[in-house]
DRENDO-1510 file (C-alpha; in Angstrom, 1 decimal, always signed):
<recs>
REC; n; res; u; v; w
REC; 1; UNK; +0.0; +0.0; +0.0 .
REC; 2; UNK; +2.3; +2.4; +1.2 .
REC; 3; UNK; +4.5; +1.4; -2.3 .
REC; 4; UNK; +1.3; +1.9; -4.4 .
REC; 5; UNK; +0.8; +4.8; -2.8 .
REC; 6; UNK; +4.3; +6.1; -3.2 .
REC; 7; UNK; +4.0; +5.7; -6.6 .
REC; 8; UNK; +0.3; +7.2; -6.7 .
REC; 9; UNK; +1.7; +10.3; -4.9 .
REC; 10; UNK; +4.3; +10.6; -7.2 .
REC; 11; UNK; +2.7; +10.3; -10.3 .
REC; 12; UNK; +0.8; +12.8; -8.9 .
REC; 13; UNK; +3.2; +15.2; -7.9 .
REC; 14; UNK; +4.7; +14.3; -11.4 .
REC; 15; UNK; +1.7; +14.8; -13.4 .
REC; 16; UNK; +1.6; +17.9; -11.2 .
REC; 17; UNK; +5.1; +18.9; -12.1 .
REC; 18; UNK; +4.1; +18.0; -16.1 .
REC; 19; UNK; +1.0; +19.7; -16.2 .
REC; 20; UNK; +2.8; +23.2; -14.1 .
REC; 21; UNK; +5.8; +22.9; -17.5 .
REC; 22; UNK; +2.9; +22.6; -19.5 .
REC; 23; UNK; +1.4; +25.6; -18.3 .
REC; 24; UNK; +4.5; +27.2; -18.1 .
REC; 25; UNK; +5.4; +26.1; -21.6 .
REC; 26; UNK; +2.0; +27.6; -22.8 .
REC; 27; UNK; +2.6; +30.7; -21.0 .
REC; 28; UNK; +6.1; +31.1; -22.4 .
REC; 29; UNK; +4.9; +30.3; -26.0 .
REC; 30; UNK; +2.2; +32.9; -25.7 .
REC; 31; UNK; +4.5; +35.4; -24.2 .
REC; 32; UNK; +7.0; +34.5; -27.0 .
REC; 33; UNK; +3.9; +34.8; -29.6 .
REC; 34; UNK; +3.0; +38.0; -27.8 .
REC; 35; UNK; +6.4; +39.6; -28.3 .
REC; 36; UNK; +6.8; +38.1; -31.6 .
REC; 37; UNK; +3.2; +39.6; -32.6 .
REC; 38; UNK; +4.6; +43.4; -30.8 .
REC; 39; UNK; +7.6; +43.0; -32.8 .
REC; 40; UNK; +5.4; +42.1; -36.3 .
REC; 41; UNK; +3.2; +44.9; -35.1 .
REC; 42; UNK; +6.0; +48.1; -34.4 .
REC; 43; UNK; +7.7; +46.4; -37.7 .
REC; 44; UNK; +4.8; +46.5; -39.6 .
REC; 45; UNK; +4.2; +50.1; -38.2 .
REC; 46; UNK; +8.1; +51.1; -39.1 .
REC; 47; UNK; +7.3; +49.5; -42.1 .
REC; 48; UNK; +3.8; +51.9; -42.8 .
REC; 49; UNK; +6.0; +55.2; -41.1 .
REC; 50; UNK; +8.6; +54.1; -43.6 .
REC; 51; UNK; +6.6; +53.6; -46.6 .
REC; 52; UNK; +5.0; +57.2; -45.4 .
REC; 53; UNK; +8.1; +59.0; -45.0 .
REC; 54; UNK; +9.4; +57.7; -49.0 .
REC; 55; UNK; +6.2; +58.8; -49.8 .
REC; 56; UNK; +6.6; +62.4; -48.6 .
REC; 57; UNK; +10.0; +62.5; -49.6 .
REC; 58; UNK; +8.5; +61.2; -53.2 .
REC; 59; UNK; +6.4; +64.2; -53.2 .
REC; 60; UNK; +8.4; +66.7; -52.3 .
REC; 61; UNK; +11.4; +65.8; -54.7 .
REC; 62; UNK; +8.4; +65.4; -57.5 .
REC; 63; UNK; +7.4; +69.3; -56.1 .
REC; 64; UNK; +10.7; +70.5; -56.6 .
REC; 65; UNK; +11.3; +69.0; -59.7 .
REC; 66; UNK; +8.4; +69.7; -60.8 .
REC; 67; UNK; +9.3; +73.9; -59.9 .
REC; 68; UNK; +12.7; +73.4; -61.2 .
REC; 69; UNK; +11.6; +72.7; -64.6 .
REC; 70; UNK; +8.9; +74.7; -64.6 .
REC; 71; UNK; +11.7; +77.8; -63.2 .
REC; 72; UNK; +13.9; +76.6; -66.0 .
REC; 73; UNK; +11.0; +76.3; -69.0 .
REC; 74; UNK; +10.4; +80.2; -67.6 .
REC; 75; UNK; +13.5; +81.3; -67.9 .
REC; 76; UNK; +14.0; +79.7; -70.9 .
REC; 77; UNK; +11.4; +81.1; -71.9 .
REC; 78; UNK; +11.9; +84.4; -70.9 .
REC; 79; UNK; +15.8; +84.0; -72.6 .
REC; 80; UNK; +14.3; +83.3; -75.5 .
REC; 81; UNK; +12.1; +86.5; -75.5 .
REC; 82; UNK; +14.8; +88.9; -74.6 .
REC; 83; UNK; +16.9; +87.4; -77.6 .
REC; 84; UNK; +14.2; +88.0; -79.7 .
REC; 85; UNK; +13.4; +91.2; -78.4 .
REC; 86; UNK; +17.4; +92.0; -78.6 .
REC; 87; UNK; +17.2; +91.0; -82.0 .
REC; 88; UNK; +14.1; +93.0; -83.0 .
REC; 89; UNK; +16.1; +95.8; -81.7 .
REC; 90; UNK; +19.2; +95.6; -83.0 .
REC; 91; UNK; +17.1; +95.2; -86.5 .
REC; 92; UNK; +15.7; +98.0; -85.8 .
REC; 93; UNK; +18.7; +99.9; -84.9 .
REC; 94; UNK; +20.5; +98.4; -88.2 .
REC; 95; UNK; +17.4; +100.2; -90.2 .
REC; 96; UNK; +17.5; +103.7; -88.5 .
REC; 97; UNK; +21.4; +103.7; -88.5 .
REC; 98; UNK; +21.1; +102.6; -92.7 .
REC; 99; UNK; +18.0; +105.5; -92.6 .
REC; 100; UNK; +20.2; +108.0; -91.2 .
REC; 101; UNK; +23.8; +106.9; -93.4 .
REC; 102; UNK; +21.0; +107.9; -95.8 .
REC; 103; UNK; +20.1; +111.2; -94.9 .
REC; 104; UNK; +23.6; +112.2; -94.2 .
REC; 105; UNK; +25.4; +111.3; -97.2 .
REC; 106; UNK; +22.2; +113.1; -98.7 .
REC; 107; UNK; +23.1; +116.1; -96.7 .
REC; 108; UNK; +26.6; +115.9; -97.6 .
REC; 109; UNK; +25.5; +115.8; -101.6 .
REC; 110; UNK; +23.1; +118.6; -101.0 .
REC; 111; UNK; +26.3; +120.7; -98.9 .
REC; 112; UNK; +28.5; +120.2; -101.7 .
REC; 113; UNK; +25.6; +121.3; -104.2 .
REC; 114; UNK; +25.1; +124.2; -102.5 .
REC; 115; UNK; +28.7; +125.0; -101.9 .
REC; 116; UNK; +29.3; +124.6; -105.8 .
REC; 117; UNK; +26.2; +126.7; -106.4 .
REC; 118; UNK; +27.7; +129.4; -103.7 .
REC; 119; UNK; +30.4; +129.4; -105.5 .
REC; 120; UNK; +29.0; +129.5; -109.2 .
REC; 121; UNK; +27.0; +132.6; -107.4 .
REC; 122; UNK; +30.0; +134.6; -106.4 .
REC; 123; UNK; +31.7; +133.8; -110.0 .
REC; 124; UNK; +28.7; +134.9; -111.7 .
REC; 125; UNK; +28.4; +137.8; -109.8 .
REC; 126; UNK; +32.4; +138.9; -110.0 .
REC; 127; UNK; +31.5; +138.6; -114.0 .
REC; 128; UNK; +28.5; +140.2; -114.4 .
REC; 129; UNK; +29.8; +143.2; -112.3 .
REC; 130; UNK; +32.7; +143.2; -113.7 .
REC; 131; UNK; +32.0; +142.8; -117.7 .
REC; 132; UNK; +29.3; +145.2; -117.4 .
REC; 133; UNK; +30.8; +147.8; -114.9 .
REC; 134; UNK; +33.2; +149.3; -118.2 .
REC; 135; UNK; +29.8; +149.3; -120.7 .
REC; 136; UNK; +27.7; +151.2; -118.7 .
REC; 137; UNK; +30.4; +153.7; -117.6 .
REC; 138; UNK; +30.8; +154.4; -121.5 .
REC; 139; UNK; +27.2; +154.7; -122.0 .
REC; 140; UNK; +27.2; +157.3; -118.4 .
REC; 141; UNK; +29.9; +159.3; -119.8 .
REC; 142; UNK; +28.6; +159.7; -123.6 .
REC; 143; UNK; +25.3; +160.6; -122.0 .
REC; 144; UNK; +27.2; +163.5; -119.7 .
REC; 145; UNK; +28.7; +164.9; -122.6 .
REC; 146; UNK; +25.6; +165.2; -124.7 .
REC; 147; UNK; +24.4; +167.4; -121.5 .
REC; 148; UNK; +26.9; +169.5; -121.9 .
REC; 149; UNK; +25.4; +170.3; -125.4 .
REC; 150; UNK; +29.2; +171.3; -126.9 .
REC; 151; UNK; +28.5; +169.4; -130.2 .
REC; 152; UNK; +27.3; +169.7; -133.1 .
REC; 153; UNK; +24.6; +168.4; -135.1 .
REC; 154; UNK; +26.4; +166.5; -137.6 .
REC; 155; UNK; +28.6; +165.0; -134.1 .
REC; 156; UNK; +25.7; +164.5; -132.4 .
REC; 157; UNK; +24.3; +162.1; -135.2 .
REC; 158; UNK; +27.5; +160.0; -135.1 .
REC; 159; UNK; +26.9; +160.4; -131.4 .
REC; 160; UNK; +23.7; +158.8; -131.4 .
REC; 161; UNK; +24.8; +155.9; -133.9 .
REC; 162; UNK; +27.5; +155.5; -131.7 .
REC; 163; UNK; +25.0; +155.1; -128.5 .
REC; 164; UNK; +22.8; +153.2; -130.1 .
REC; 165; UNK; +25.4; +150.8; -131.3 .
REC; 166; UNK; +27.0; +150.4; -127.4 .
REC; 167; UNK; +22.8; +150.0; -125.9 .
REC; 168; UNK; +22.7; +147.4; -128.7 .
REC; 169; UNK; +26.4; +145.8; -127.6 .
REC; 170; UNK; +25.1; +146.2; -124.4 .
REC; 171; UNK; +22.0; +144.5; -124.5 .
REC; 172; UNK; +23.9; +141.7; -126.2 .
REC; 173; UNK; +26.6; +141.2; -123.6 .
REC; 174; UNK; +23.7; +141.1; -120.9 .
REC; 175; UNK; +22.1; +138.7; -122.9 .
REC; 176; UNK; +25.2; +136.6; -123.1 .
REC; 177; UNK; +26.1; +137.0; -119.5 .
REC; 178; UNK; +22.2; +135.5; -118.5 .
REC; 179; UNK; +22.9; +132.8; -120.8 .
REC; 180; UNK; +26.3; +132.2; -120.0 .
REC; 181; UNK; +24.9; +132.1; -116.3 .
REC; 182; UNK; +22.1; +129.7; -116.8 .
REC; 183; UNK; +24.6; +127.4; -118.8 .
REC; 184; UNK; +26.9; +127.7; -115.7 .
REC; 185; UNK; +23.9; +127.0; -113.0 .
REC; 186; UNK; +21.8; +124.5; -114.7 .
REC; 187; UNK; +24.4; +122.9; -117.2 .
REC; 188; UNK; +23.8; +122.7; -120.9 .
REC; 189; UNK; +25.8; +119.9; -123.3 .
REC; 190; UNK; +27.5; +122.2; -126.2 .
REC; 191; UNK; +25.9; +121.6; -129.7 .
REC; 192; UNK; +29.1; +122.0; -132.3 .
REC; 193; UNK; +28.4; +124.0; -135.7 .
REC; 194; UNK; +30.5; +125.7; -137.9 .
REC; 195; UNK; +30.5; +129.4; -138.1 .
REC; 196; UNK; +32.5; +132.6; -140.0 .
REC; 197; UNK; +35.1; +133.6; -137.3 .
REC; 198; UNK; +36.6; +136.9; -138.8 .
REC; 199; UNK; +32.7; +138.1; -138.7 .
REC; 200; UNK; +32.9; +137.2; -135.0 .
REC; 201; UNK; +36.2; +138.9; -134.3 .
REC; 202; UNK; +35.3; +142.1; -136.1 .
REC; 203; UNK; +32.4; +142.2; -134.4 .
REC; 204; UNK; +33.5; +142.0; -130.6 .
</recs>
């Protein structure tokens, strides 16, 4: 008895023992499961935070890309403007410069015109004053001396064909003179013809 009862006792206290590892076992294996389900649980929330993060940091590189080409397309843009504006300009610039070479080397063709013609002026003037200063003083003085009534009739006749002939030589040198001055201001081409010269001589 007291053998069977040894033996009942400790299977007992065995079974005991066995069924307290068990338990322990099972509490160990849930705390392990716990932990290992924590752990699953702050990884899979690291892994969410994470996921998050290179997801914000997605955006914001895609943002400021996204403002970098869109700084660069407006400067671009705005280059491209300027250099057309630049050359529009310069264009522009090129035409009024070739406008104003224009004028001036008009100006400088109408100076020289009227220097030349200032100077055809004073010429034609030094002529005319100076070819029909001696004329008129001829005519002045035979016109003083018929005042003076000192001749006689038969003088004053050759007097008078003589005056008539200067008025007549000169009305033909003023005649020449205007036409010599026209010729010099407006330019005539010479037309060539033959002609008595001791006619011409005589008559000068």
């Amino acid at each position: 008895k007291y053998s069977v009862t040894k033996d009942t006792m400790f299977n007992m206290d065995k079974s005991r023992d066995i069924q307290k590892l068990e338990e322990n076992f099972k509490i160990n294996q849930q705390q392990k499961e716990i932990v290992l389900l924590t752990a699953e649980k702050e990884l899979q929330e690291n892994k969410s935070e994470l996921q998050r993060i290179i997801m914000i940091a997605l955006i914001i590189i895609s943002t400021l890309v996204i403002a970098l080409v869109i700084v660069l397309f407006r400067r671009n843009t705005q280059k491209r403007i300027s250099n057309k504006l630049l050359t529009e300009q310069k264009r522009i610039l090129e035409e009024k410069n070739q406008v104003i070479n224009e004028k001036r080397n008009e100006i400088e063709k109408q100076a020289a015109l009227l220097e030349e013609a200032n100077r055809s002026k004073d010429k034609l003037f030094s002529v005319i004053s100076h070819d029909l200063k001696s004329p008129f003083g001829s005519l002045l003085m035979i016109i003083e001396q018929l005042d003076k009534k000192t001749f006689s009739e038969q003088e004053l006749s050759e007097l008078k064909k003589s005056l008539m002939g200067n008025v007549e030589s000169l009305i033909e040198l003023l005649n020449n003179l205007l036409i010599w001055s026209k010729n010099q201001i407006e330019g005539v081409s010479a037309e060539k013809e033959t002609f008595d010269l001791t006619a011409l001589i005589s008559k000068n």
